[in-house]
C-alpha positions as CSV (number, residue, x, y, z in Angstrom):
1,X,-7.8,10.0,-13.5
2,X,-11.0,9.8,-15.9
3,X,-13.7,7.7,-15.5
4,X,-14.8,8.4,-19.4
5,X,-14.6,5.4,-22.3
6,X,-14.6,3.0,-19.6
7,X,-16.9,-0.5,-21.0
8,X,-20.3,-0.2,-19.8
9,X,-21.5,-2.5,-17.1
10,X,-18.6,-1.6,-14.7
11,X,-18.9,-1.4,-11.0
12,X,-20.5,1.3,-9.8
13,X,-18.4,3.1,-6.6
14,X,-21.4,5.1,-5.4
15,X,-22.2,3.3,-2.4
16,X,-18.4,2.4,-1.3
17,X,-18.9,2.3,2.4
18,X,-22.1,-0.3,2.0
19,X,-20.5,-3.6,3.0
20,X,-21.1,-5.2,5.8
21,X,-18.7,-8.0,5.8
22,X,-17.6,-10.0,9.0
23,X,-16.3,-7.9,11.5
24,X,-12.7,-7.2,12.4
25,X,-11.0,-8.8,15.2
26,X,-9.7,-5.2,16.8
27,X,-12.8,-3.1,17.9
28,X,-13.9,-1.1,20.9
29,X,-16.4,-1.6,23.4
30,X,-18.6,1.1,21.4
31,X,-18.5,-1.9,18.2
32,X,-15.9,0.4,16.3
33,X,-12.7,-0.7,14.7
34,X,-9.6,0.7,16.9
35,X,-6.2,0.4,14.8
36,X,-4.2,1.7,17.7
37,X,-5.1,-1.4,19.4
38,X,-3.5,-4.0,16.9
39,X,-0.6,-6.0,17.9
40,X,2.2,-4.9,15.8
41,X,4.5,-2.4,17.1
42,X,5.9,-2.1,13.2
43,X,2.9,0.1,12.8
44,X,3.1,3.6,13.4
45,X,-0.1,3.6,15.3
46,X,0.9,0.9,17.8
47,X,1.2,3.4,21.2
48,X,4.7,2.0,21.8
49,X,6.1,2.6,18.2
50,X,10.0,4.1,17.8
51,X,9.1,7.6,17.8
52,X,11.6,8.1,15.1
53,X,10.2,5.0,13.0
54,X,7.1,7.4,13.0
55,X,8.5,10.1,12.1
56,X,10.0,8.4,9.0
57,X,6.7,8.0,7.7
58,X,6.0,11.2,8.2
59,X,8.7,12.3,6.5
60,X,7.6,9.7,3.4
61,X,3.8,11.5,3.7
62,X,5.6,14.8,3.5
63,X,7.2,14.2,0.3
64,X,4.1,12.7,-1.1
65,X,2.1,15.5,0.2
66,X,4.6,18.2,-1.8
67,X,4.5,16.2,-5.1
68,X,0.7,16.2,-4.9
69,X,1.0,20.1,-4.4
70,X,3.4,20.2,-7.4
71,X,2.2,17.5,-9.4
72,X,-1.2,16.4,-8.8
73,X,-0.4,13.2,-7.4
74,X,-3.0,11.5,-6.2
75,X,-2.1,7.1,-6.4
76,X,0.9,5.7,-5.6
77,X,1.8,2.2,-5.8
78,X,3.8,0.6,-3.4
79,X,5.9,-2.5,-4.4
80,X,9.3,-4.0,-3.8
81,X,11.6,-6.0,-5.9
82,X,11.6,-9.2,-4.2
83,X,9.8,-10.8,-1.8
84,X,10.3,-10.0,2.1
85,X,11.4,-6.7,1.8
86,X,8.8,-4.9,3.7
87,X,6.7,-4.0,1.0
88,X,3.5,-4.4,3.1
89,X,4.2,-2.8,6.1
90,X,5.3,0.4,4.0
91,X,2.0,0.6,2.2
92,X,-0.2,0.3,5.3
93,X,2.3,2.6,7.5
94,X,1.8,4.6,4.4
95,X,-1.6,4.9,4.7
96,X,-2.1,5.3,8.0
97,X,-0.1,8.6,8.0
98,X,-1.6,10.3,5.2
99,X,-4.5,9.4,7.0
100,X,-3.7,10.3,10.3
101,X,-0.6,12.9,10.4
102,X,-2.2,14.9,7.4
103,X,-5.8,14.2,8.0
104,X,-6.7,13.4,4.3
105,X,-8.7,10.7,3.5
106,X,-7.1,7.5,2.1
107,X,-8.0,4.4,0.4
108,X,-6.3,1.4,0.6
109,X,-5.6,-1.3,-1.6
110,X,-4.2,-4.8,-1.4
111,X,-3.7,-5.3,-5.4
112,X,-1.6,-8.8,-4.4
113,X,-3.7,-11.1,-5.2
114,X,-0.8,-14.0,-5.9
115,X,-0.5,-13.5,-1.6
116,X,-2.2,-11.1,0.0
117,X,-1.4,-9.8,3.1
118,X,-2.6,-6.2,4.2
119,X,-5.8,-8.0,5.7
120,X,-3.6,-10.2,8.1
121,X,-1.7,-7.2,9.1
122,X,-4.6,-5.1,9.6
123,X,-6.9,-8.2,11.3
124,X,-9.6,-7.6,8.9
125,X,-11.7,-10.7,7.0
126,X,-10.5,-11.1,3.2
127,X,-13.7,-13.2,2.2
128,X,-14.5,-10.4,-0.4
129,X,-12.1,-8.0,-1.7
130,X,-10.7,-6.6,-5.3
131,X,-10.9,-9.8,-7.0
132,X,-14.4,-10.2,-6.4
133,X,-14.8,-6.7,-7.7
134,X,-12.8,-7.0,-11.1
135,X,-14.2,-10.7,-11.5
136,X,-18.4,-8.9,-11.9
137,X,-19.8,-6.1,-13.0
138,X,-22.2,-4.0,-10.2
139,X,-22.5,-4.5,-7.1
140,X,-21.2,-2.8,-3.6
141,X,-17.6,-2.3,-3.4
142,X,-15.7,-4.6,-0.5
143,X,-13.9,-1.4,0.7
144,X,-14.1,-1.1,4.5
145,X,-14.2,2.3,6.5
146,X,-11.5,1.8,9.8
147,X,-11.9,5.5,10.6
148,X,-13.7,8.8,8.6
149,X,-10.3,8.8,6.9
150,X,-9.3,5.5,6.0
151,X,-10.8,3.2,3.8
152,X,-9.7,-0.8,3.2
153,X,-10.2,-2.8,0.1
154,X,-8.7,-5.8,0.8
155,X,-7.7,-8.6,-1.9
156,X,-10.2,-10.8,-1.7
157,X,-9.8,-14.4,-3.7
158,X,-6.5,-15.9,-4.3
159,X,-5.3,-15.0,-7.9
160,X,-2.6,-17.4,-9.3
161,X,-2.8,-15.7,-12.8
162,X,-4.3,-11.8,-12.2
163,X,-3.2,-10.0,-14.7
164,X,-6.1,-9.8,-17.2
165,X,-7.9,-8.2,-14.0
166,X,-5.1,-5.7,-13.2
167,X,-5.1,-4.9,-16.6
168,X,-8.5,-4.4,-17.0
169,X,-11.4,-1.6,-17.5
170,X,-12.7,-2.1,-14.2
171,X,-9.4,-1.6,-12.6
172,X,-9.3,1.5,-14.5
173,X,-12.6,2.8,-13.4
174,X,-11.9,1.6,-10.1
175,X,-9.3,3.8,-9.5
176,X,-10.7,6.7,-11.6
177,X,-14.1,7.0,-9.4
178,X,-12.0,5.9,-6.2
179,X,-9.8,9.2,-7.1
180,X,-13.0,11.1,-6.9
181,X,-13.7,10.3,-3.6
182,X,-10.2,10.5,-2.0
183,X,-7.6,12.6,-1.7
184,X,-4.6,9.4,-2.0
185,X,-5.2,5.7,-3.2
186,X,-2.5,3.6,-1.5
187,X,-1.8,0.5,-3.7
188,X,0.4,-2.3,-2.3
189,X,1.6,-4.9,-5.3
190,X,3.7,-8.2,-5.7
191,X,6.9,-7.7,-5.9
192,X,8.3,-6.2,-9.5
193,X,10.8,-8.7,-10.4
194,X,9.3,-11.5,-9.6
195,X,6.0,-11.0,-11.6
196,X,4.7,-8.5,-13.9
197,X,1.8,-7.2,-11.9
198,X,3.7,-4.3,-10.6
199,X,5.2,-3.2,-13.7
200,X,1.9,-3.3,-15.7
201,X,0.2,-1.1,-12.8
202,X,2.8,1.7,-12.7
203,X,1.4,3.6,-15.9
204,X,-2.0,3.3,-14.0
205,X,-0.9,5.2,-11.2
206,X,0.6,8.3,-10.5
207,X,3.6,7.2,-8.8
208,X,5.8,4.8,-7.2
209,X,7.5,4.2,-3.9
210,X,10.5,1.1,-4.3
211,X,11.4,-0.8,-0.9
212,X,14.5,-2.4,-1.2
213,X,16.4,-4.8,1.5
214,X,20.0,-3.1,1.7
215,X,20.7,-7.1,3.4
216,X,19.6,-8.9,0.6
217,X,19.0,-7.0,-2.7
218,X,21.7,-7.1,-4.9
219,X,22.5,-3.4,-7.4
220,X,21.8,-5.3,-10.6
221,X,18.3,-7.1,-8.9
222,X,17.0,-3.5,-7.6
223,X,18.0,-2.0,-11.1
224,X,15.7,-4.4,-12.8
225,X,13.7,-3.2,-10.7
226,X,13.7,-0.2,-11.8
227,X,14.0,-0.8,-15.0
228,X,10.3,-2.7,-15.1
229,X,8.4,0.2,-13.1
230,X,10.5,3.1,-15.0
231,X,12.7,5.7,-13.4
232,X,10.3,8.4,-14.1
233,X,7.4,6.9,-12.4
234,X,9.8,6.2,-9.1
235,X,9.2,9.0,-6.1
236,X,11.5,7.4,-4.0
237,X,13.2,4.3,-2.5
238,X,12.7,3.0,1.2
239,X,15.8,1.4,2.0
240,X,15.4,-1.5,4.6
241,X,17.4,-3.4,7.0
242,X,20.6,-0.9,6.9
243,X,22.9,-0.6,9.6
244,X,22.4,2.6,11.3
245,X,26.2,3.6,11.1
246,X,25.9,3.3,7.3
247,X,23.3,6.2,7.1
248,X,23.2,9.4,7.9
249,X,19.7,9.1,10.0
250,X,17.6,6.3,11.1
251,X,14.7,4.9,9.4
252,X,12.9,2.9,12.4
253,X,11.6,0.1,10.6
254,X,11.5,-3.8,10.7
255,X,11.0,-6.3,8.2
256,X,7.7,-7.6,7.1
257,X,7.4,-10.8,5.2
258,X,5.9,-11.0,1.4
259,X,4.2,-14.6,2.3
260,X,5.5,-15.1,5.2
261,X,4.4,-14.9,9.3
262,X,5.2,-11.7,10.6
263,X,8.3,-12.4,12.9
264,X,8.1,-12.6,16.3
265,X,11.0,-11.0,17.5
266,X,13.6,-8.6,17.2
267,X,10.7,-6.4,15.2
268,X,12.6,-3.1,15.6
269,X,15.7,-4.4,15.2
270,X,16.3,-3.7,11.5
271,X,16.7,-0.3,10.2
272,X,16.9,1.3,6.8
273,X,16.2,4.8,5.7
274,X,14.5,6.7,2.7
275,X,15.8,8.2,-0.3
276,X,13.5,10.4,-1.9
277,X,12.6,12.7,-5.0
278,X,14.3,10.5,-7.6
279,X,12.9,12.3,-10.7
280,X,12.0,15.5,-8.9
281,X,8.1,14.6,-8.9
């Protein structure tokens, strides 16, 4: 990713880790910000998380980790074809494990900015985010250190009608300078079929990871989803809420609502697995 040709007057990245926004709700007595201490237990850093649910995502960061190896990978988008598939959860359990299992360091991005939601997941404040970013030029960039290897940007303002900003030259340079400082950019997106967000950010980023609700995504919705990112761009699929006995090994993970409240039971109920290397990348 090149930061060249890009219309002058952009953001500048250089000082990413200056904000000093409100601070999160999570924190330990020293004042810093403690992921393992947030509620969830869908999280793969919540001390009493399925052991094999984390090792799922481990499996994911693997697969990620050898397609950088082979193919330079560096940005993947995460998105899903409808809403309420889990499309959140993946990208921050994502993130958290290329951060964490495989030490590199990550950035983060909530690109929904129709309904955002990594910041209520995370417990972080959303008052500035990307679309304060894309909507001036300059500036610091609202991108938030939770450890020395993970980095937040969260939305920001509600969107209705983003796509001139997804779409634009500071997006691009965004993720071209972002690439020079980190070793993955997670980006979590609306959901492909439901709005063209996702489908006009796949040829900005390397690659693709599809969740998909085995309970309520029918074949011919999930093939339009493919269809709008492209086959070739697709790592892999993360197959949620299947019945155990359907698959030949467990994918501990529970659904997370794409505008919704996270639920407040049953959260490990639901499992689903991964399918990866789709196009060999």
């Amino acid at each position: 990713m090149s930061g060249a040709g890009y219309a002058a007057g952009a953001a500048s990245f250089g000082r990413l880790f200056d904000l000093r926004d409100a601070p999160p709700k999570i924190e330990r007595a020293d004042g810093a910000y403690d992921v393992a201490q947030l509620g969830d237990v869908r999280l793969v850093s919540h001390p009493d998380a399925d052991p094999l649910f984390v090792e799922q995502y481990r499996r994911l960061g693997a697969a990620l980790y050898q397609a950088q190896l082979q193919s330079g990978v560096r940005s993947v988008m995460v998105t899903s074809a409808l809403e309420s598939e889990g499309k959140t959860v993946s990208a921050v359990n994502l993130a958290l494990t290329l951060s964490r299992s495989f030490s590199k360091r990550v950035l983060l991005i909530d690109a929904d900015l129709r309904r955002p939601a990594v910041h209520a997941l995370l417990q972080l404040p959303n008052t500035v985010g990307l679309g304060e970013l894309l909507a001036r030029s300059g500036g610091r960039l609202p991108a938030r250190a939770l450890s020395p290897t993970l980095s937040v940007m969260t939305a920001g303002r509600h969107d209705p009608d983003p796509i001139a900003s997804l779409v634009s030259d500071g997006f691009q340079q965004l993720l071209a300078e972002a690439g020079d400082r980190y070793d993955w950019i997670v980006v979590d997106t609306p959901p492909v079929v439901l709005v063209p967000d996702a489908g006009l950010l796949a040829g900005r980023l390397d690659t693709t990871i599809l969740v998909v609700s085995a309970a309520t995504t029918a074949s011919p919705v999930a093939a339009k989803a493919v269809a709008a990112i492209g086959a070739a761009r697709i790592l892999g699929v993360v197959l949620n809420r299947a019945q155990p006995a359907d698959i030949a090994s467990g994918y501990g993970y529970s659904p997370y609502g794409y505008g919704r409240e996270p639920r407040r039971q049953n959260r490990t109920a639901d499992r689903g697995f991964i399918s990866l290397g789709t196009n060999g990348r």
